[in-house]
C-alpha positions as CSV (number, residue, x, y, z in Angstrom):
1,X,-91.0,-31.1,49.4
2,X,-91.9,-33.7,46.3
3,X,-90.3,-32.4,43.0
4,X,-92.6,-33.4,40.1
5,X,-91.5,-33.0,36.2
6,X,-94.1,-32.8,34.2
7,X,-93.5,-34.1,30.2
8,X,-95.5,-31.4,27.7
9,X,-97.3,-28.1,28.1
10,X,-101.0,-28.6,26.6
11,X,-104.1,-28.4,27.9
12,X,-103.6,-31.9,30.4
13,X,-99.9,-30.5,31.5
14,X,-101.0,-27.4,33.0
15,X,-104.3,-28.5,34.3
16,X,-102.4,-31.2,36.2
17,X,-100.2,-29.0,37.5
18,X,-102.5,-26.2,38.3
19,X,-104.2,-28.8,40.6
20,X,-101.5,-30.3,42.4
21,X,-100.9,-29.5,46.0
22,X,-99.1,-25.8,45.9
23,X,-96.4,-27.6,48.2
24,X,-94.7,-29.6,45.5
25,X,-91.6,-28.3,43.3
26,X,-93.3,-28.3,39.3
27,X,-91.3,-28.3,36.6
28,X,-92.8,-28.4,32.9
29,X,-90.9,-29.4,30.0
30,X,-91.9,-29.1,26.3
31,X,-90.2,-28.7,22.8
32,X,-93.6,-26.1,22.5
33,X,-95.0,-23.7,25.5
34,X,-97.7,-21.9,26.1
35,X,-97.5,-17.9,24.6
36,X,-95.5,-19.4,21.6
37,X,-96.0,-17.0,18.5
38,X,-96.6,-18.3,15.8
39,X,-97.8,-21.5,17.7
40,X,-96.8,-25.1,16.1
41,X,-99.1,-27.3,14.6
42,X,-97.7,-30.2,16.1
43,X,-99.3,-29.8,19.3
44,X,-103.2,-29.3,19.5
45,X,-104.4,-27.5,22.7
46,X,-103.8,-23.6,21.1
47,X,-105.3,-24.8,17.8
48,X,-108.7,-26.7,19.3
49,X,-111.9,-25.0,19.5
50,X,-112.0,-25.6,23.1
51,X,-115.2,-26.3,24.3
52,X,-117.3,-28.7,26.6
53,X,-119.2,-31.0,24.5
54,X,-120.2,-34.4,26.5
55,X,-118.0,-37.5,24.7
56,X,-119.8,-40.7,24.3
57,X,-119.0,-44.6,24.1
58,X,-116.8,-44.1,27.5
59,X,-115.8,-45.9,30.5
60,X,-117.6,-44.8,33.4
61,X,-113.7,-42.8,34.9
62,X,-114.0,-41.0,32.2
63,X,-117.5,-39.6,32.2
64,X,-116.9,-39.5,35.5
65,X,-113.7,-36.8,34.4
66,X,-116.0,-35.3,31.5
67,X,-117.9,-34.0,34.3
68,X,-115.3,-33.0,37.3
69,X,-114.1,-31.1,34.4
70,X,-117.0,-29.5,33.5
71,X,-118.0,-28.4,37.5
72,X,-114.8,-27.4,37.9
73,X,-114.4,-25.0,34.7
74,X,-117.6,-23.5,35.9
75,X,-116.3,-22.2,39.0
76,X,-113.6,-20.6,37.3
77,X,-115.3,-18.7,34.8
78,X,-117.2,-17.4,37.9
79,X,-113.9,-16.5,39.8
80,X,-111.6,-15.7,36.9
81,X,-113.6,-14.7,34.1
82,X,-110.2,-13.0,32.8
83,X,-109.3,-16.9,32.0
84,X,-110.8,-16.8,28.7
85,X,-113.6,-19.6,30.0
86,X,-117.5,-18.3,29.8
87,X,-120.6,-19.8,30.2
88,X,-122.4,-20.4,27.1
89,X,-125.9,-23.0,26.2
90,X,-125.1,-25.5,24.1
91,X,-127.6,-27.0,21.6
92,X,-125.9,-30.7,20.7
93,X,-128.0,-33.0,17.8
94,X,-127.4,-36.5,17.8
95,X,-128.5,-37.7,14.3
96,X,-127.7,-41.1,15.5
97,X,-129.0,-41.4,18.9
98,X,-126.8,-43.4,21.4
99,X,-127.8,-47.3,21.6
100,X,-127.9,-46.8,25.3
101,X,-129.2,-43.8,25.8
102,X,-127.5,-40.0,26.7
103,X,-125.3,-40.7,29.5
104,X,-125.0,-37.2,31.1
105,X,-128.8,-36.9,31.0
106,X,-129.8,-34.5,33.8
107,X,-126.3,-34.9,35.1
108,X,-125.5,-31.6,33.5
109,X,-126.8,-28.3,34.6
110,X,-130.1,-27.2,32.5
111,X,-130.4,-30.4,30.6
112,X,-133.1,-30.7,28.0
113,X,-133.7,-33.1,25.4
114,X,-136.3,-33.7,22.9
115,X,-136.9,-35.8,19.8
116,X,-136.6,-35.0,16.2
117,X,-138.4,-35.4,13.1
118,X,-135.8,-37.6,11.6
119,X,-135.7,-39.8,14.9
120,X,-132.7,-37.8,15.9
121,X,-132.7,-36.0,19.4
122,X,-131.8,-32.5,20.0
123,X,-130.1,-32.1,23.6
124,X,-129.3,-28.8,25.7
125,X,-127.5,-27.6,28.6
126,X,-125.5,-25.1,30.1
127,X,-121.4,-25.4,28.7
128,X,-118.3,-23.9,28.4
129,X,-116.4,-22.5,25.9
130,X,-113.0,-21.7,26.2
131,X,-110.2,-19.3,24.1
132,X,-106.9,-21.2,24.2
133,X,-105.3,-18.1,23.6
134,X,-106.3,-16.7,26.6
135,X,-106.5,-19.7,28.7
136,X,-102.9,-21.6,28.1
137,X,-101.3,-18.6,28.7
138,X,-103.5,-17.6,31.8
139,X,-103.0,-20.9,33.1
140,X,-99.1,-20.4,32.6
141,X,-98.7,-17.2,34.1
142,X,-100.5,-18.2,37.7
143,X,-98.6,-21.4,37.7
144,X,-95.3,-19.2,37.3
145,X,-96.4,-17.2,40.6
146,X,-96.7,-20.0,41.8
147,X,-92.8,-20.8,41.3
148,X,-93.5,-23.3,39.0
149,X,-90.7,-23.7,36.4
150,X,-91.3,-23.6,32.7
151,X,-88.3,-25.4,30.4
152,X,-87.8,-25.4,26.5
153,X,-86.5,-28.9,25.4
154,X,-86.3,-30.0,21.7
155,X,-86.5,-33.5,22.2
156,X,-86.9,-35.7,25.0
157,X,-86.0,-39.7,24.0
158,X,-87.3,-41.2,26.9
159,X,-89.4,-41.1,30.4
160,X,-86.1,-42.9,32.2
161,X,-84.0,-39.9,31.0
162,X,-86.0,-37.6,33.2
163,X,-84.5,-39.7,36.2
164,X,-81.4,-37.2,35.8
165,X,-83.2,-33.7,36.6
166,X,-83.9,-35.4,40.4
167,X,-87.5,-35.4,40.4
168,X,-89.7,-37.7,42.6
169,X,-92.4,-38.2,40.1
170,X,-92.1,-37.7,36.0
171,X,-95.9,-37.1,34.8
172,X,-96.5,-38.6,31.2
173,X,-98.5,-35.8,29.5
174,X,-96.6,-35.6,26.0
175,X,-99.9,-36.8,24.4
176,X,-98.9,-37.6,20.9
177,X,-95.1,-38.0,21.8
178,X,-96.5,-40.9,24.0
179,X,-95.8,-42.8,20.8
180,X,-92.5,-41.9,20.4
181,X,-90.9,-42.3,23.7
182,X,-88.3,-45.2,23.7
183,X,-89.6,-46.9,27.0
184,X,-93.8,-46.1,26.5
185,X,-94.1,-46.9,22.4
186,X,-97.8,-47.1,22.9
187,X,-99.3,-47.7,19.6
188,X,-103.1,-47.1,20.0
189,X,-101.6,-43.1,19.9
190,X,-102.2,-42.0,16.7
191,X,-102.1,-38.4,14.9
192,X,-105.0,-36.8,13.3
193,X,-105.1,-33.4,11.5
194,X,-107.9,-31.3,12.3
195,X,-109.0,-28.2,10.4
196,X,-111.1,-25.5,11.8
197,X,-112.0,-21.9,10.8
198,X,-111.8,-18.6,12.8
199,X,-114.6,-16.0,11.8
200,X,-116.8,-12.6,12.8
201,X,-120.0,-13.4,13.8
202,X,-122.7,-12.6,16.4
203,X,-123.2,-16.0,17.0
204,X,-122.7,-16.2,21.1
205,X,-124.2,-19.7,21.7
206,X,-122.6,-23.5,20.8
207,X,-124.1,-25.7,18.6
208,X,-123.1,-29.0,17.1
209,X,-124.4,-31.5,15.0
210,X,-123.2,-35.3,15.2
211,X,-123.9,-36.7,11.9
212,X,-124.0,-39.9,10.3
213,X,-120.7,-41.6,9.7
214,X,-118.9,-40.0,12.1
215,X,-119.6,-36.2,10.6
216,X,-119.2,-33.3,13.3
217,X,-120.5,-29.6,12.4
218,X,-119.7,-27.1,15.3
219,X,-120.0,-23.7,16.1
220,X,-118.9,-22.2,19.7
221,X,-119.1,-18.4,19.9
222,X,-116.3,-17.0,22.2
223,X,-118.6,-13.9,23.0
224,X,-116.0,-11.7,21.3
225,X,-117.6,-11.4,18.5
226,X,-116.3,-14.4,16.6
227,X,-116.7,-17.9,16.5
228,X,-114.6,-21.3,15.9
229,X,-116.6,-23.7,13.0
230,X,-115.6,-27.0,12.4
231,X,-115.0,-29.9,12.0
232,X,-112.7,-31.5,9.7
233,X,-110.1,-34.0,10.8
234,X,-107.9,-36.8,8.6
235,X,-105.3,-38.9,9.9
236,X,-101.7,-37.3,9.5
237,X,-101.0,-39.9,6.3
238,X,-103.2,-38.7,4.1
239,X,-102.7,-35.4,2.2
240,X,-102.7,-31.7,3.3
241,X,-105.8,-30.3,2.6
242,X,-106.2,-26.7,0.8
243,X,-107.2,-24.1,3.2
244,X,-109.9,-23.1,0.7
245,X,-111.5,-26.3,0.4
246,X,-111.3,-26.5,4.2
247,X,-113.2,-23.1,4.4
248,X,-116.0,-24.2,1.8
249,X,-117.0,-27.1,3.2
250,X,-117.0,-26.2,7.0
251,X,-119.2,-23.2,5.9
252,X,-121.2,-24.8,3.8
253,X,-122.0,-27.2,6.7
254,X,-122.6,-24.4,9.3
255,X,-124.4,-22.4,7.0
256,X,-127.2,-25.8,6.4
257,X,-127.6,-25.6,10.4
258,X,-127.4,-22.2,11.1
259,X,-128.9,-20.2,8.3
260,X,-129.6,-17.4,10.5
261,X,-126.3,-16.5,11.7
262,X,-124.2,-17.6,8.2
263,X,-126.7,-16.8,5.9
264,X,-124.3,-17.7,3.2
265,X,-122.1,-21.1,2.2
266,X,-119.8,-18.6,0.1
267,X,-116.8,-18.1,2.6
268,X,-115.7,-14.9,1.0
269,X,-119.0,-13.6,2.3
270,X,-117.3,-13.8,6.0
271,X,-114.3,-12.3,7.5
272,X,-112.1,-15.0,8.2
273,X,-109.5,-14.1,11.0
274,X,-107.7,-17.4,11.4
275,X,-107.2,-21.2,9.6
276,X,-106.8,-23.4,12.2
277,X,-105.0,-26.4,11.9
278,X,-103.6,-28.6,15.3
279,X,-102.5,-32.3,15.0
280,X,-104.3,-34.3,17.8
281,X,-103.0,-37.5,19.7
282,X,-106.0,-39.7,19.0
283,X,-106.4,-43.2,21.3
284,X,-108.9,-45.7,20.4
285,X,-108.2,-47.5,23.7
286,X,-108.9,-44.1,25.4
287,X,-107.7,-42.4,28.3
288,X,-104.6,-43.6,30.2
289,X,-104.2,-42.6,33.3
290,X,-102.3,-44.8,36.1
291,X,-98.9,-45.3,37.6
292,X,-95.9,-47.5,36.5
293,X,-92.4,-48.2,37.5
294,X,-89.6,-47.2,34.7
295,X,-86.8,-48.6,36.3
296,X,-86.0,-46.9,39.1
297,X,-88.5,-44.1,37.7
298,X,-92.3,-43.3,39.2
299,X,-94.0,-42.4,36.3
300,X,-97.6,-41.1,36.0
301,X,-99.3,-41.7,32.2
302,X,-101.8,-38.5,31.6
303,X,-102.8,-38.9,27.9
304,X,-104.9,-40.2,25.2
305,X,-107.9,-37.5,25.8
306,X,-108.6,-38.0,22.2
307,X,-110.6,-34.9,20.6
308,X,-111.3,-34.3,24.6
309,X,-108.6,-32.6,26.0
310,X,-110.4,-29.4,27.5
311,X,-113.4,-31.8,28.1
312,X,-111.5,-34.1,30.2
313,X,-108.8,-31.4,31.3
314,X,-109.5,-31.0,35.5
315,X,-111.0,-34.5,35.8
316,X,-108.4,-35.4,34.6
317,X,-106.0,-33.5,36.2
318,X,-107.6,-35.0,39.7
319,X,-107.3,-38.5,39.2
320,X,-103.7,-38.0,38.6
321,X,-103.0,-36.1,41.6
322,X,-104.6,-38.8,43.4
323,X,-101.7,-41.4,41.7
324,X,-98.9,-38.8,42.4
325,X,-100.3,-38.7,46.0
326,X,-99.5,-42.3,46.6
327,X,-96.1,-41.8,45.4
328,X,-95.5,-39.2,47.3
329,X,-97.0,-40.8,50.3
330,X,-94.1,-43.7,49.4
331,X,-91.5,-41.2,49.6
């Protein structure tokens, strides 16, 4: 029986693990774990609004994992809508329309497009949005009736360290700590702050608004009777923002696009339940995902999902079950 250690506990950890054959030994180690109260900012996947909005400018792996993902959260909303995944449409405006065109056109389910005044296009389809709350800590709990083990560590130094808790296969998933690590030092992982707001609304549906520059406005109703707005996010170097100028401006924004849900840009008009504030592992290069040799190591790399993490999560999490596979078949 393979043992397989698994570096971090976000969002790609434990959708790798939840997909790997129930016949390997799992073991997840992070300085931060899933159910952690109050939950660090130093790790992104309980802080992120969590929801499935198609990425562009990609390789075609990773639309390819943009949309095993998406299928596959689907299902389980269906099967286990306990998980803190639902259904939800999701009206996505590109103000800048894509030089070559929408790539998941019609190759999501309920797809619409159709053009603006401005020469922007207004797309929809059926999504996703997910509560990290609910989700990590579902995800956690099935993977540990599973006999998957779940271990607190405050620092790991490096991947070849991991050679010492006699495990077949170490799986590279510490996203941001990818950076860090004496023998991966990959410098196209950056941090970036991002700031989003928690707040009571009947807004049910998604909506987000790609804006010139690089500007995201986003809304995703959980269908508890609040909603996640964003977005701002600023590289870790620059200064902490106040929480109150975080709150005007991502209201002010929502309330331009969606005047009648948030009739107001005032943010004392709304009860706000929760500032939320994750540092992400951003990588220009994007997604790595493929096997190395570290030492005497085998080492799978799972990071560098960007802003995508729950967008890429279960895609993902199956092309690097395929690498451990032919690891394991070497054993």
């Amino acid at each position: 029986m393979p043992t397989i250690t698994i570096l971090g506990a976000g969002i790609t950890a434990l959708s790798t693990a939840y997909t790997l054959p129930k016949s390997h030994r799992l073991k997840i180690l992070a300085s931060n774990l899933p159910g952690d109260l109050p939950s660090s900012q130093n790790w992104a996947s309980p802080h992120a609004c969590a929801g499935w909005v198609a990425l562009g400018g990609l390789s075609p792996l990773e639309q390819q994992m943009q949309l095993d993902s998406l299928h596959f959260l689907r299902q389980l909303s269906l099967a286990n809508p306990e998980s803190g995944v639902r259904t939800a449409l999701l009206t996505d405006i590109h103000e800048d329309p894509p030089v070559n065109g929408i790539w998941y056109k019609n190759r999501v389910p309920g797809y619409t497009e159709s053009l603006n005044k401005d020469g922007g296009i207004t797309t929809k389809y059926e999504s996703l949005v997910i509560d990290p709350s609910k989700f990590l800590v579902w995800l956690r709990t099935e993977l540990e009736k599973q006999g998957t083990v779940f271990e607190r560590v405050e620092k790991v130094e490096s991947l070849s360290e991991l050679s010492g808790v006699a495990t077949d296969v170490v799986i590279n998933a510490s996203g941001l700590g990818s950076r860090e690590l004496i023998d991966v030092k990959d410098e196209n992982v950056v941090g970036d702050r991002t700031y989003t707001v928690r707040v009571e609304t009947e807004f049910k549906e998604m909506f987000v608004r790609r804006g010139k520059g690089g500007k995201y406005t986003y809304v995703f109703g959980r269908g508890d009777g609040t909603a996640v707005l964003g977005g701002i996010s600023v590289p870790v170097e620059e200064e902490v923002k106040g929480l109150e100028e975080v709150r005007g401006e991502i209201i002010g924004r929502v309330h331009e696009n969606l005047p009648e849900y948030f009739p107001s840009a005032d943010p004392k008009e709304y009860n706000v339940l929760e500032d939320l504030v994750g540092i992400r592992p951003l990588r220009f290069a994007g997604v790595r995902v493929e096997k190395e040799m570290i030492g005497d190591q085998k080492v799978v790399h799972a990071y560098g999902t960007t802003i995508g993490g729950y967008i890429h999560s279960f895609g993902l999490a199956r092309q690097v079950a395929k690498l451990v596979d032919d690891f394991v078949f070497e054993l």
